[in-house]
LOLOTI-650340 format. One record per residue: x, y, z of N, C-alpha, C, O in turn; residue in one letter. Coordinates in steps of 0.001 Angstrom, whole numbers, plus 500000, padded with zeros to 6 digits. Layout:
REM LOLOTI-650340
XYZXYZXYZXYZa;...
END
This chain:
REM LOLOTI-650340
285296470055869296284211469138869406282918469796869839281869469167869702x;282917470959870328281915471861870616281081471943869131281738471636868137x;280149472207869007279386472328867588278745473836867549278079474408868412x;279153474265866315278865476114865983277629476128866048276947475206865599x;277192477059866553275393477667866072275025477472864624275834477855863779x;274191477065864347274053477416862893272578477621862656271693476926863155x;272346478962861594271132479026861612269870477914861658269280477667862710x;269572477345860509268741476305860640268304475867861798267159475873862250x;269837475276862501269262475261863955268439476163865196268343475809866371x;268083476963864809267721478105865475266317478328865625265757478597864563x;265626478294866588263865479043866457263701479871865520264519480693865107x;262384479632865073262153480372863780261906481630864876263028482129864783x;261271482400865757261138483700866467263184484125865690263663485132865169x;263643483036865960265361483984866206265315484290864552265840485381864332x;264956483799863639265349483943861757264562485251861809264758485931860802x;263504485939862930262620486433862764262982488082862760262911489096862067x;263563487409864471264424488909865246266241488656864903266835487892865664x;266843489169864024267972489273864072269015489370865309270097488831865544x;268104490407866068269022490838867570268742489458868109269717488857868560x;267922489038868128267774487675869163268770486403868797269404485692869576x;268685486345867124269281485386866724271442485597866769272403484829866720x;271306486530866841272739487159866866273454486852868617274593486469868885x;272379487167869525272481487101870912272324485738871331272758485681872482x;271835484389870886271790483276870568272933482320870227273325481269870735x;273276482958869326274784482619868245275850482571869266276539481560869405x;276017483691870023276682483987871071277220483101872244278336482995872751x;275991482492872491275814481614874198276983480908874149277800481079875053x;277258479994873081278350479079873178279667480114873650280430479591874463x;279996481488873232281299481813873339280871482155875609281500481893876634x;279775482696875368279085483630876997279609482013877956280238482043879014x;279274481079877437279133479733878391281146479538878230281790479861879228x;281664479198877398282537479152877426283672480397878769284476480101879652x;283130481788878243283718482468879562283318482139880842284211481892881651x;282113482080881215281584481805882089282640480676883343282933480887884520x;283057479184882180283236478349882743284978478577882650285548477823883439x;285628479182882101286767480091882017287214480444883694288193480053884330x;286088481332884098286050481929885358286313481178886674287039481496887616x;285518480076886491284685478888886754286101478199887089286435478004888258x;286834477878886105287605477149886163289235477537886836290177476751886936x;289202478878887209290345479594886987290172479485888851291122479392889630x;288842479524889193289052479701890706288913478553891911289012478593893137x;288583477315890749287928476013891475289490475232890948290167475180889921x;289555474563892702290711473033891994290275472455890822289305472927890229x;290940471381890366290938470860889182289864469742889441289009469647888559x;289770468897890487288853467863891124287566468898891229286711468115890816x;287117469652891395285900470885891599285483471012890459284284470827890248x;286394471379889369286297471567887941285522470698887428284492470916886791x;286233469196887823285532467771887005284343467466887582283431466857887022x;284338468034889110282930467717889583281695468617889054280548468190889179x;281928469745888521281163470351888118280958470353886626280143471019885989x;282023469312886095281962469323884505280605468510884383279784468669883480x;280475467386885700279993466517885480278302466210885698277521465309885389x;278239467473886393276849467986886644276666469013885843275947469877886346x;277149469299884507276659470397883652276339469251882341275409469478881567x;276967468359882232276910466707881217275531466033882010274629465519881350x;275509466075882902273706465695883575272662466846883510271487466565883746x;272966467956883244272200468692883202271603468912881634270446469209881339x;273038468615880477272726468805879419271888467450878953270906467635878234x;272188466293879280271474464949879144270002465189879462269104465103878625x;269832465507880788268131466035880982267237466729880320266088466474879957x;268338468196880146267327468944879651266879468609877696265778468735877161x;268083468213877123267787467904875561268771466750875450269995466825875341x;267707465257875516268130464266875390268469463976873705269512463569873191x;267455464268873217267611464631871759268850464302871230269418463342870709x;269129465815871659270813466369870944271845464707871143272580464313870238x;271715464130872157272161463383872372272137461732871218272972460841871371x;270874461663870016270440460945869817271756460215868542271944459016868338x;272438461310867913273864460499867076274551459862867955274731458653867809x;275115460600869129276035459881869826275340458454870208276248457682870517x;274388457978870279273726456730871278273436455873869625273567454650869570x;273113456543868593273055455513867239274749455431866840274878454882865745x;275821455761867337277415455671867025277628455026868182278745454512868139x;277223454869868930277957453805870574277149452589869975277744451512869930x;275823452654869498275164451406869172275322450081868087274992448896868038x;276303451441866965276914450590865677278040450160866311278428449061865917x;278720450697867207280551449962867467279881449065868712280738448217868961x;278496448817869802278790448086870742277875447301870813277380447067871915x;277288446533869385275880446350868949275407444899869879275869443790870150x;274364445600870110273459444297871147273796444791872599273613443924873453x;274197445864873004273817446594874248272936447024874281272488447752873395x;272028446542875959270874446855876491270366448486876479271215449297876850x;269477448836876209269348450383876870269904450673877919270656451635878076x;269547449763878847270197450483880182271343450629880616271675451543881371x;272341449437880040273820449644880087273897450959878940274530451959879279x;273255450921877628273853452525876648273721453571877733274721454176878120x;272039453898878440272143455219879041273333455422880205273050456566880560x;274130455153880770275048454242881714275960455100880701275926456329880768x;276910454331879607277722454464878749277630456344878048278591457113878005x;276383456614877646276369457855877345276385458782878123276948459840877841x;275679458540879430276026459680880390277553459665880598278057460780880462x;278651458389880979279852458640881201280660459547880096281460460463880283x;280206459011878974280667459884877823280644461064877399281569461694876888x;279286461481877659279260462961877821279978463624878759280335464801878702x;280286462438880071280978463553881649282340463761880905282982464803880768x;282602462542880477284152462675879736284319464061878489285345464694878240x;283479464162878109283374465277876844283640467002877451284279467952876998x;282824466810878644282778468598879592283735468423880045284408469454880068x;284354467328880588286378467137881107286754467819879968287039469015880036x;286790467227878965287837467686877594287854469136877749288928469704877555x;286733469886878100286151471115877996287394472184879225288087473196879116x;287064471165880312287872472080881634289420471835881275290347472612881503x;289493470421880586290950470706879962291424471862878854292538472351878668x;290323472077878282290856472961877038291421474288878063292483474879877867x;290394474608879246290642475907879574291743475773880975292450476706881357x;291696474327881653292621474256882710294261474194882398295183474681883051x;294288473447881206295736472893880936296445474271880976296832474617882092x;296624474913880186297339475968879555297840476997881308298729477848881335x;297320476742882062297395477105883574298472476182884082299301476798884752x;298684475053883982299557474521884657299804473043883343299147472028883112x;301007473594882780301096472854881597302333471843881882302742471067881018x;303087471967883669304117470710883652303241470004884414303562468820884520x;302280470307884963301864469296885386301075467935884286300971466743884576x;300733468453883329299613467739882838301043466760881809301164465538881724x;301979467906881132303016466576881139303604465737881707304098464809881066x;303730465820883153304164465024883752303410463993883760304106463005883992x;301960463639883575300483462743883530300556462500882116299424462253881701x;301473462465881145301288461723880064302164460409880018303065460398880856x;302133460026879736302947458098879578302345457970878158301161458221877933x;303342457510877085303349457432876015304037455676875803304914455177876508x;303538455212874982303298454091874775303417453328873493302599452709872813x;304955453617873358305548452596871602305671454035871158305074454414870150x;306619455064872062306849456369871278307332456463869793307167457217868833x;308206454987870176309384455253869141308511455254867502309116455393866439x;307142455086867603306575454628866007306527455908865596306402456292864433x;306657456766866865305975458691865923307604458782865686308072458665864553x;308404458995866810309725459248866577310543458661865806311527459388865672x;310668457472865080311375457112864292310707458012862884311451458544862059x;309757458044862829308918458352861284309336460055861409309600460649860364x;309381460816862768309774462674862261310991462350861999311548463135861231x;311770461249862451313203461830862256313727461621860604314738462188860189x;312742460577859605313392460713858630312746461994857589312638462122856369x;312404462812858742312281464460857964311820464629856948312412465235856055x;310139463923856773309382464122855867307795464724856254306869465021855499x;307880464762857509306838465014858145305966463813858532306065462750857920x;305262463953859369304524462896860103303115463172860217302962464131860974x;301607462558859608300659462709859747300057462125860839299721460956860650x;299801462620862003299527461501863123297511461873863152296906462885863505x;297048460637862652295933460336862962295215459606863980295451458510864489x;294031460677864224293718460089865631291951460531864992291599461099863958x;291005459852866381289691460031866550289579460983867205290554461507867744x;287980461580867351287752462216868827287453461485870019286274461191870213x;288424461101870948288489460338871413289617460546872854290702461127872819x;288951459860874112290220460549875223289595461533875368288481462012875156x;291196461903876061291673463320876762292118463785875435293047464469875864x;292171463925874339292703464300873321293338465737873689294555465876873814x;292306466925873874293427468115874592294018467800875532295208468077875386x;293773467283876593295210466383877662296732466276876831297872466616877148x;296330465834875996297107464640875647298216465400874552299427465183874602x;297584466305873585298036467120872523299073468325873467300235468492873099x;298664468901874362299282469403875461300611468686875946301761469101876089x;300338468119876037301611467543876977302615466932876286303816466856876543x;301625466275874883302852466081873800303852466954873418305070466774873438x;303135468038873026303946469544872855304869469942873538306005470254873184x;304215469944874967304911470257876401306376469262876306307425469625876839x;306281468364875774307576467142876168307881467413874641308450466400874235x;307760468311873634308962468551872424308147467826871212308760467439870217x;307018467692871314306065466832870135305846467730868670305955467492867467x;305496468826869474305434470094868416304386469458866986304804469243865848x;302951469262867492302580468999866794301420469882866215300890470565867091x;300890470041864951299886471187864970298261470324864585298049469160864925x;297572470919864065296345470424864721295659471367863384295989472489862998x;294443470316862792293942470697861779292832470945862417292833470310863472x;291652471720862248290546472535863220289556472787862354289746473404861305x;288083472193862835287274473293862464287019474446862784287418474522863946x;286606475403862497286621476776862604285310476717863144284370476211862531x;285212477267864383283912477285865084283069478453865171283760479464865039x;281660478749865367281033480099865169280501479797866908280179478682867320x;280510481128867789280938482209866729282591482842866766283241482754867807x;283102483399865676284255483927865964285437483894866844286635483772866588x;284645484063868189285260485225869463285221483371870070286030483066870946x;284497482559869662284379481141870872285618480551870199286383480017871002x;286103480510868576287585480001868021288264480742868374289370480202868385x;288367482049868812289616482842868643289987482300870285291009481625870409x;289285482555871331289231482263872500289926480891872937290523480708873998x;289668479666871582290333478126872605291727478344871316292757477938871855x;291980478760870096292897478845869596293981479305870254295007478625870276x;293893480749871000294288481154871829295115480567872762296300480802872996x;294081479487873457294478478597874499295172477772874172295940477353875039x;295239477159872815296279476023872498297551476670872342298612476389872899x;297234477828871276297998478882870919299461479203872152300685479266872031x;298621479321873131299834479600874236300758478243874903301910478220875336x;299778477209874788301016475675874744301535475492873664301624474316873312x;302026476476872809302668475642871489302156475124870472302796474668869524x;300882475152870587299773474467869553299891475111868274299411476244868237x;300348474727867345299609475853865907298220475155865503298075473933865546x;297197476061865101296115475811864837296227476067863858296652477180863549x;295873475090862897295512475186861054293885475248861130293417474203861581x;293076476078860846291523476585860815291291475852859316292257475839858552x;289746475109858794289500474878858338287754475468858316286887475258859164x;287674476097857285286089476770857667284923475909856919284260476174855916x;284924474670857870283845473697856866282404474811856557281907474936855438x;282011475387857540280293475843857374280371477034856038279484477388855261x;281549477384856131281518478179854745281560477691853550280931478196852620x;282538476326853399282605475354852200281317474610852038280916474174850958x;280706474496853168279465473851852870278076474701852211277115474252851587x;278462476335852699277446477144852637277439477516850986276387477578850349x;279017477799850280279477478474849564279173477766848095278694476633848144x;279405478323846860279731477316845506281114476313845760281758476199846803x;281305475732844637282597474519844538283490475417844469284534475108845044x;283470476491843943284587477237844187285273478166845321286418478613845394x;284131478295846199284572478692847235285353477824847727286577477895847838x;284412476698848137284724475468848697286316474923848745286895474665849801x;287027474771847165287797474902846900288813475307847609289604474547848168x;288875476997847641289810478005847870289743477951849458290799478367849935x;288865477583850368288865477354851260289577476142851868290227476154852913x;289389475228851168289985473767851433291417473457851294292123472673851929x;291756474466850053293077474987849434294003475145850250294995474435850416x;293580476453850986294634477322851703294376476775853324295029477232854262x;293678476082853431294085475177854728295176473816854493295886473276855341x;295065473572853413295888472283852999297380473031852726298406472361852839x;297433474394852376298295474782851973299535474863853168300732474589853082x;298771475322854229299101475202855469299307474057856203299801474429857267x;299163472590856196299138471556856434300569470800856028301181469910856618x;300989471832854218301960470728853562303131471638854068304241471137854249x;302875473104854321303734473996854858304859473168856496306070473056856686x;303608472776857326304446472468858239305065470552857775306200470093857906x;304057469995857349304915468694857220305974469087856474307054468993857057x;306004469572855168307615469820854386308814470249855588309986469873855613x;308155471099856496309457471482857561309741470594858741310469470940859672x;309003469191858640309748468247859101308700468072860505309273467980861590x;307194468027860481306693468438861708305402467305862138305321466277861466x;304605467495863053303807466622862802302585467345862775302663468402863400x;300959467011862009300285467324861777299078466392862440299070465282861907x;298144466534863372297309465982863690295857466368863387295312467454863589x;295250465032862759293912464971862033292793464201862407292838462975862298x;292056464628862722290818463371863229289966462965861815289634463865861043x;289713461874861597289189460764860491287721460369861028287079459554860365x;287467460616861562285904460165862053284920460965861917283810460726862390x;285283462283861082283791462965861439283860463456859760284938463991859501x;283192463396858937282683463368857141282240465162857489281094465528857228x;283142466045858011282841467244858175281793467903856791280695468451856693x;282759467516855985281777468426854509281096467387853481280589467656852392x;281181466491853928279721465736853580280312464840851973279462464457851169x;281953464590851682282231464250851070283290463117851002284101462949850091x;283108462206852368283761460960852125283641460238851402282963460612850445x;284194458738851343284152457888851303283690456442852053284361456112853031x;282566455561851634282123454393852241283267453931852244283976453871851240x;283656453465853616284519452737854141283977451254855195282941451380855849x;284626450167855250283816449728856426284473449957857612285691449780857617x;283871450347858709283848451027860407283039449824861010282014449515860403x;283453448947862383282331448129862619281787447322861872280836446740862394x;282124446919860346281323446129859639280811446400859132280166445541858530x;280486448088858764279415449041858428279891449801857537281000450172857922x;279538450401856152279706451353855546279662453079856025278709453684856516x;280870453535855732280584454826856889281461455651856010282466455262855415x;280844457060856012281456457988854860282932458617855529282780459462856411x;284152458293855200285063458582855670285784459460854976285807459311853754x;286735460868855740286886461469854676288503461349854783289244461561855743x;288832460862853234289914459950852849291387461133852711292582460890852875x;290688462440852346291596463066852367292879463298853468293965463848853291x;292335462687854608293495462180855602294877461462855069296041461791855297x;294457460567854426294968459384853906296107460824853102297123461370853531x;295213461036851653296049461643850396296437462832851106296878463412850113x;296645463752852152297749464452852798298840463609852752299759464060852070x;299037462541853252300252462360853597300251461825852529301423461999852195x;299522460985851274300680460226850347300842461342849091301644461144848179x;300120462351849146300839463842848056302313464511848656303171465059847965x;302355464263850420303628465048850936304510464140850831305620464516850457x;304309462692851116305485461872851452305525461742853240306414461107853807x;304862462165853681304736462163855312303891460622855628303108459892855021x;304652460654857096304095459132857333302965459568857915302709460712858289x;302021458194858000300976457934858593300994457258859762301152456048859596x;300860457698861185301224457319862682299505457311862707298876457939861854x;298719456406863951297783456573864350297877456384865515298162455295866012x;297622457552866214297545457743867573296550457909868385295754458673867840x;296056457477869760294977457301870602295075457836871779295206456810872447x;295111458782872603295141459571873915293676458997874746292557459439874486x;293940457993875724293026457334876874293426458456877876294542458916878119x;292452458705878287292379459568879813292098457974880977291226457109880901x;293043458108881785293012457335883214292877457914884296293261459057884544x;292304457147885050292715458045886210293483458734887242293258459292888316x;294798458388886247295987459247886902296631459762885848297779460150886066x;296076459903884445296105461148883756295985460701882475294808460389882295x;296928460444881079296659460432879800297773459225879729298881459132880258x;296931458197878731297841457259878250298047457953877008297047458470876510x;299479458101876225299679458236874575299719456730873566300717456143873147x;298827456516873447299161455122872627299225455302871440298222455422870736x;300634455361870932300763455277869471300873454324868585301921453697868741x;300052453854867485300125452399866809301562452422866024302424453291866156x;301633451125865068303007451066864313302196451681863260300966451640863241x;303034452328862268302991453199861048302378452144860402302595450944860569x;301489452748859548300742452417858332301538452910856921301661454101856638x;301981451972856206302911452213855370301816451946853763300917451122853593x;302363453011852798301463452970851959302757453179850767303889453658850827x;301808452458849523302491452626847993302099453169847310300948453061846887x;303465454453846734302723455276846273302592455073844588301882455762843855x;303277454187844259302767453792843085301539452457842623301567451836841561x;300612452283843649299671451694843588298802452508842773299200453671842718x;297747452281842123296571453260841852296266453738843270296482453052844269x;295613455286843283295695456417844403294463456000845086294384455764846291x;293424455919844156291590455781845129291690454319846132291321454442847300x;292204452911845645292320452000846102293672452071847080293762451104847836x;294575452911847168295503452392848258294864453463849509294861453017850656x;294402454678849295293968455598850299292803454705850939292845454899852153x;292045454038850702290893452975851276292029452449852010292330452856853132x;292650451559851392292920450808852092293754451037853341293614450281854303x;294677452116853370295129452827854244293958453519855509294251453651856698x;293122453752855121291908453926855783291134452773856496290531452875857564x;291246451741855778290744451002856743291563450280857669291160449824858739x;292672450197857240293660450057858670293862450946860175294063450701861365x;293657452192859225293669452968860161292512452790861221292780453027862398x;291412452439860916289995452652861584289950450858862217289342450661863269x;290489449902861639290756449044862534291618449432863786291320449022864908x;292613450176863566293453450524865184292921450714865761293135450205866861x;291470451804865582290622452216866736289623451172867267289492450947868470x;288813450447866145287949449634866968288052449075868157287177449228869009x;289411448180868407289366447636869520288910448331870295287941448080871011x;289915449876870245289943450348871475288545451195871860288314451600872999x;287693451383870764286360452220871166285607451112871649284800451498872495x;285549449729871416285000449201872025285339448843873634284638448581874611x;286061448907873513286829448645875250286447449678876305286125449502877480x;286625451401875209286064452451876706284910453302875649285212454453875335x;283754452781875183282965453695874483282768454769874983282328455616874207x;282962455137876235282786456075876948283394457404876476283002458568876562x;284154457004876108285453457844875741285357458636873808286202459391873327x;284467458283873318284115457758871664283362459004871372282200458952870968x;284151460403871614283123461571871246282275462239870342282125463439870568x;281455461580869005280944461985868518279875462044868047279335461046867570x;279199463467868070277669464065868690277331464249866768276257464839866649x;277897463936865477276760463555864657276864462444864407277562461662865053x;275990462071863127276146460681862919277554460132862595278540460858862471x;277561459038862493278818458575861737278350457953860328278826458008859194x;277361457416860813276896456413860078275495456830858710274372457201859051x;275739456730857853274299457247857188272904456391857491271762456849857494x;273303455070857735272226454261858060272129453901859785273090453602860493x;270902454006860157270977454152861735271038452726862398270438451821861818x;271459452553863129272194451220863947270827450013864217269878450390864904x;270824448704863681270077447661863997269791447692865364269102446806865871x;
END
């Protein structure tokens, strides 16, 4: 959920000076060690207190950056005051630098954080791996999501995790790593290259991450995907909120090309650790026409979440748009 450097984004001085722009590119992996350190020597309560004054610090200094997330809290919580949103977005962001001390705290003490999961209608994931077709468990960015993916693992979930590939380099290799050592397999997906590249790159890129995706569902596993963010700019209008919102459907056609079920799952952070709330399976036909049943499978899916983003928006992590049209 961290977002890569990318040129464009960058001062024109940095397009100017290479060394600068290269040393730039960087900060995200420098900040990441930094808080590594940070985190390795402070309790876990120290951690969150300081997650939470680096989420006030980032709010102050570039409110801006902040401006998708507050037009995406505004389409799901429409007719909130400014002053209750700024309220709502600061909590959201504190919740976002948590996710952060989780990525780097968990993997340090990984029975504890299972012991803080409580899972909730397990049996909808577990009945669907056991008839050994694989299990697509879809979720938002949303929660404790690394909490939560952790501890699933930790208690025999064994689930892997579809990824953007983050720049620079050394900042993916670094939290891969970290999942890497709870059991996590990381499937890398290199959107900024498919986006940068021809259709054919694009392709071969998209390819051999999917290739990897049908690899572990065929061996009977579960695969976790987030549906909320139109990474390469090629969803589908779906309605979200009432709203047309580019969704990318290929969630959906993973599982109805493998035969793997469709679970949608939600990880709430509480304050005594991670709820797992798993919905009942979304069951799909596969001899329907393909474009009309993947919608519709999609929009079930994105009904499971509404309730619940409306209940803790706080919790509702995402820093681009959702929406192509900006919130009434």
């Amino acid at each position: 959920m961290v977002e890569a450097a990318r040129e464009s984004t960058l001062p024109a001085r940095s397009r100017l000076f290479p060394w600068r722009q290269r040393r730039e590119s960087m900060l995200p992996y420098h900040g990441y060690r930094i808080a590594s350190v940070l985190v390795r020597v402070l309790p876990r309560r120290a951690s969150f207190v300081l997650a939470d004054r680096v989420a006030d610090v980032l709010l102050a200094a570039a409110p801006s950056k902040f401006d998708a997330l507050r037009d995406n809290l505004h389409h799901a919580i429409p007719g909130t005051s400014e002053r209750a949103m700024r309220r709502i977005v600061r909590r959201n962001v504190r919740d976002l630098t948590r996710s952060w001390v989780d990525v780097i705290a968990i993997p340090l003490d990984v029975s504890t954080t299972t012991r803080r999961l409580r899972e909730v209608d397990l049996h909808h994931y577990t009945d669907a791996l056991a008839r050994g077709n694989g299990v697509v468990v879809v979720s938002m960015h949303f929660g404790a999501w690394e909490a939560g993916l952790a501890a699933w693992n930790g208690g025999g979930g064994r689930l892997a995790l579809l990824a953007e590939q983050l720049r620079p380099q050394k900042l993916f290799d670094a939290i891969a790593g970290a999942r890497g050592a709870l059991g996590i397999k990381v499937i890398p997906i290199d959107i900024e290259a498919m986006l940068q590249g021809d259709a054919q790159t694009a392709r071969r890129i998209g390819a051999s991450a999917m290739r990897e995706v049908f690899k572990h569902l065929r061996g009977g596993g579960g695969v976790a995907i987030a549906i909320d963010r139109d990474l390469s700019g090629t969803g589908t209008l779906v309605p979200f909120f009432g709203q047309p919102a580019p969704i990318p459907l290929g969630v959906v056609d993973v599982a109805m090309r493998s035969g793997a079920a469709v679970v949608p799952i939600a990880l709430l952070r509480t304050s005594w650790g991670v709820e797992g709330m798993v919905f009942p399976e979304i069951t799909y036909d596969v001899g329907a026409p393909r474009e009309q049943e993947t919608e519709r499978v999609a929009r079930a899916i994105l009904a499971r979440f509404e309730t619940l983003i409306r209940q803790h928006p706080e919790q509702w992590h995402v820093l681009d748009r959702v929406w192509t049209e900006p919130a009434a």
